[in-house]
C-alpha positions as a printed NumPy array, in Angstrom:
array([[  0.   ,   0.   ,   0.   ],
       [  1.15 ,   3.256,  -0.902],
       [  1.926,   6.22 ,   1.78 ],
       [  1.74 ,   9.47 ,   2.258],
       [  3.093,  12.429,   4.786],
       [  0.792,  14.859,   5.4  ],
       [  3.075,  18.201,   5.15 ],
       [  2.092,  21.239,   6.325],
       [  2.882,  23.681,   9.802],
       [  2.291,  22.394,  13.396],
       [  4.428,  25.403,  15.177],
       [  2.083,  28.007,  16.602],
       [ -0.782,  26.57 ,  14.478],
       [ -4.42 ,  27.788,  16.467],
       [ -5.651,  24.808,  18.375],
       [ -6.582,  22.197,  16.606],
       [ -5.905,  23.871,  12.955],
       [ -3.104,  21.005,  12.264],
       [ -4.864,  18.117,  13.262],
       [ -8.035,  19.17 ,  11.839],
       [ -7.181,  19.079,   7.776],
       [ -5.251,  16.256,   8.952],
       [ -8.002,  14.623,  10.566],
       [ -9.799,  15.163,   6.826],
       [ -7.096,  14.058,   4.81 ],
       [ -7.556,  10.46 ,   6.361],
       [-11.021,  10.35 ,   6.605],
       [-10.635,  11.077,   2.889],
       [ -8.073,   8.694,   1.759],
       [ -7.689,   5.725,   4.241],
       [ -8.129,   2.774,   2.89 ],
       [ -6.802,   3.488,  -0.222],
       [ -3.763,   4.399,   1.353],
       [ -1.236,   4.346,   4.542],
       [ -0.963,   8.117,   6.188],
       [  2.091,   9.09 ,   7.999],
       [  0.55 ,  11.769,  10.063],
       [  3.61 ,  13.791,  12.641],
       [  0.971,  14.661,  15.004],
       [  0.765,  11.172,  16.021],
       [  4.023,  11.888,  17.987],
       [  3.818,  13.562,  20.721],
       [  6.545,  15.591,  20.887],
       [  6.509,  19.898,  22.168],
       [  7.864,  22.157,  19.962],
       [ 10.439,  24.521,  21.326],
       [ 11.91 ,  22.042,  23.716],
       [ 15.524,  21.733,  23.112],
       [ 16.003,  18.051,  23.671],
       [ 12.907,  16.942,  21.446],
       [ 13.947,  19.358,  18.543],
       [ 16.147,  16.877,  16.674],
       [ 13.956,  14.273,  17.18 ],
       [ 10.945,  16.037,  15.684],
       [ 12.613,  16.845,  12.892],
       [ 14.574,  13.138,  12.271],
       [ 11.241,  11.493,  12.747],
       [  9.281,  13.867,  10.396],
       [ 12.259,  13.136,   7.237],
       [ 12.337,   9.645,   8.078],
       [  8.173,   9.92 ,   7.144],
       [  9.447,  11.744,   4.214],
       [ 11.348,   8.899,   3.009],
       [  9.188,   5.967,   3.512],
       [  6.184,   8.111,   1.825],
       [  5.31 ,   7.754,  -1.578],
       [  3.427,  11.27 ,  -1.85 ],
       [  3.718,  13.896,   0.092],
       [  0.317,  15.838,   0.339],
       [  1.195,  19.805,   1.376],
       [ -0.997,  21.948,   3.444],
       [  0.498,  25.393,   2.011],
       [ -2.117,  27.765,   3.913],
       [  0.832,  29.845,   5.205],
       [  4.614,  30.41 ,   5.11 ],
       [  6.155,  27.588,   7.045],
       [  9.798,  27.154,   7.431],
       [  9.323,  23.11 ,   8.173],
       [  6.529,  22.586,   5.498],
       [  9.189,  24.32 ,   2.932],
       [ 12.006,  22.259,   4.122],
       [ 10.42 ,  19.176,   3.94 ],
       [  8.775,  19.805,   0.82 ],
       [ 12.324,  20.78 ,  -0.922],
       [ 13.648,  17.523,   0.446],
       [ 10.672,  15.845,  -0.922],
       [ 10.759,  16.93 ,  -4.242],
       [ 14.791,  18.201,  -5.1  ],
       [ 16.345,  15.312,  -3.037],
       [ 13.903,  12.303,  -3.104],
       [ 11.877,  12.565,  -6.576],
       [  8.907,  12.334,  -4.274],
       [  5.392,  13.493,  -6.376],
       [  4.266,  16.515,  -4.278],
       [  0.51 ,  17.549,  -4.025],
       [ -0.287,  20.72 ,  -2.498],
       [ -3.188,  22.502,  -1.233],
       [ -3.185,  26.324,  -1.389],
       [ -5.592,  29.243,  -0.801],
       [ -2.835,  31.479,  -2.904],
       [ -3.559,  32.123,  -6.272],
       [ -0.576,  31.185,  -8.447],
       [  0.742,  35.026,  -8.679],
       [  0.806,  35.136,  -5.061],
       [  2.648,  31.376,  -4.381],
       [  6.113,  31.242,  -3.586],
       [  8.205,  30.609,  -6.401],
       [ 10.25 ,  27.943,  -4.144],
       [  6.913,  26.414,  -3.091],
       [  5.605,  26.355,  -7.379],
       [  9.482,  24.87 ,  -8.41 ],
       [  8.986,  22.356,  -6.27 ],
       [  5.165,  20.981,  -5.253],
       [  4.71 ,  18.899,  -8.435],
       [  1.254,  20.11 ,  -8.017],
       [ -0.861,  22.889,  -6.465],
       [ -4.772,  23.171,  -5.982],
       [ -7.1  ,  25.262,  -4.135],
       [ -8.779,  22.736,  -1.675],
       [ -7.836,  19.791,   0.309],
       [-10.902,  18.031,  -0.966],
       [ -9.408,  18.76 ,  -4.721],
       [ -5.988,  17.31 ,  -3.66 ],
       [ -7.457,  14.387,  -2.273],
       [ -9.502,  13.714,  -5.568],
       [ -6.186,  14.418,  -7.71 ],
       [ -4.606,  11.782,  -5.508],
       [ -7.532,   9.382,  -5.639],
       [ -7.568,   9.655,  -9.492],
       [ -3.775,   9.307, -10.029],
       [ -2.766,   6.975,  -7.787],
       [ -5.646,   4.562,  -6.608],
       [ -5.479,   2.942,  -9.492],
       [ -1.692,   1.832,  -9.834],
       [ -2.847,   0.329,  -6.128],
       [ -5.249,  -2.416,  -7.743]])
């Protein structure tokens, strides 16, 4: 079965905001496929001794996904890291959700999300289209 990381910021995200499109993402695609979700961990951000770990354990998801579905809602020095790795280092296929219009998208996040759409539910359905059928 195929994976995929769910991408996108955790730091000083409002309560509940990154486990919430989460939450959707695997209501939406489980089943089909195996979700690495980081917020299974439960590590604190800004705590010196967890710090490496949180970021070791969220690459090592990177690697053992197949797809890496982005939440790109807002600037997010993790979600841009990991997404570079993803895509420049790895080959990974990238899907990304965005409320930006293109013109407004960072060019780093555009060079290297192999794709970009306006709404979870429409990245899920571009994943479900693509990929659920190289599963059977």
């Amino acid at each position: 079965m195929k994976k995929i990381y769910l991408c996108g910021p955790i730091m000083d995200e409002v309560d509940g905001q990154a486990r919430e499109w989460r939450q959707s993402a695997i209501e939406q695609l489980n089943g089909h496929f195996k979700l690495l979700d980081p917020m299974r961990r439960n590590f604190k951000d800004r705590e010196v001794d967890s710090a490496n770990e949180i970021v070791e354990f969220d690459l090592q998801d990177v690697r053992e996904a197949n797809i890496i579905l982005v939440n790109y809602s807002k600037p997010s020095i993790g979600t841009a890291m990991e997404v570079f790795y993803a895509s420049h280092q790895l080959g990974k296929f990238v899907v990304a959700f965005s409320p930006f219009d293109f013109q407004n998208c960072n060019p780093w996040m555009v060079r290297f999300c192999t794709k970009i759409l306006p709404s979870l539910d429409e990245a899920t359905t571009y994943i479900l289209d693509h990929f659920i059928s190289l599963e059977q």
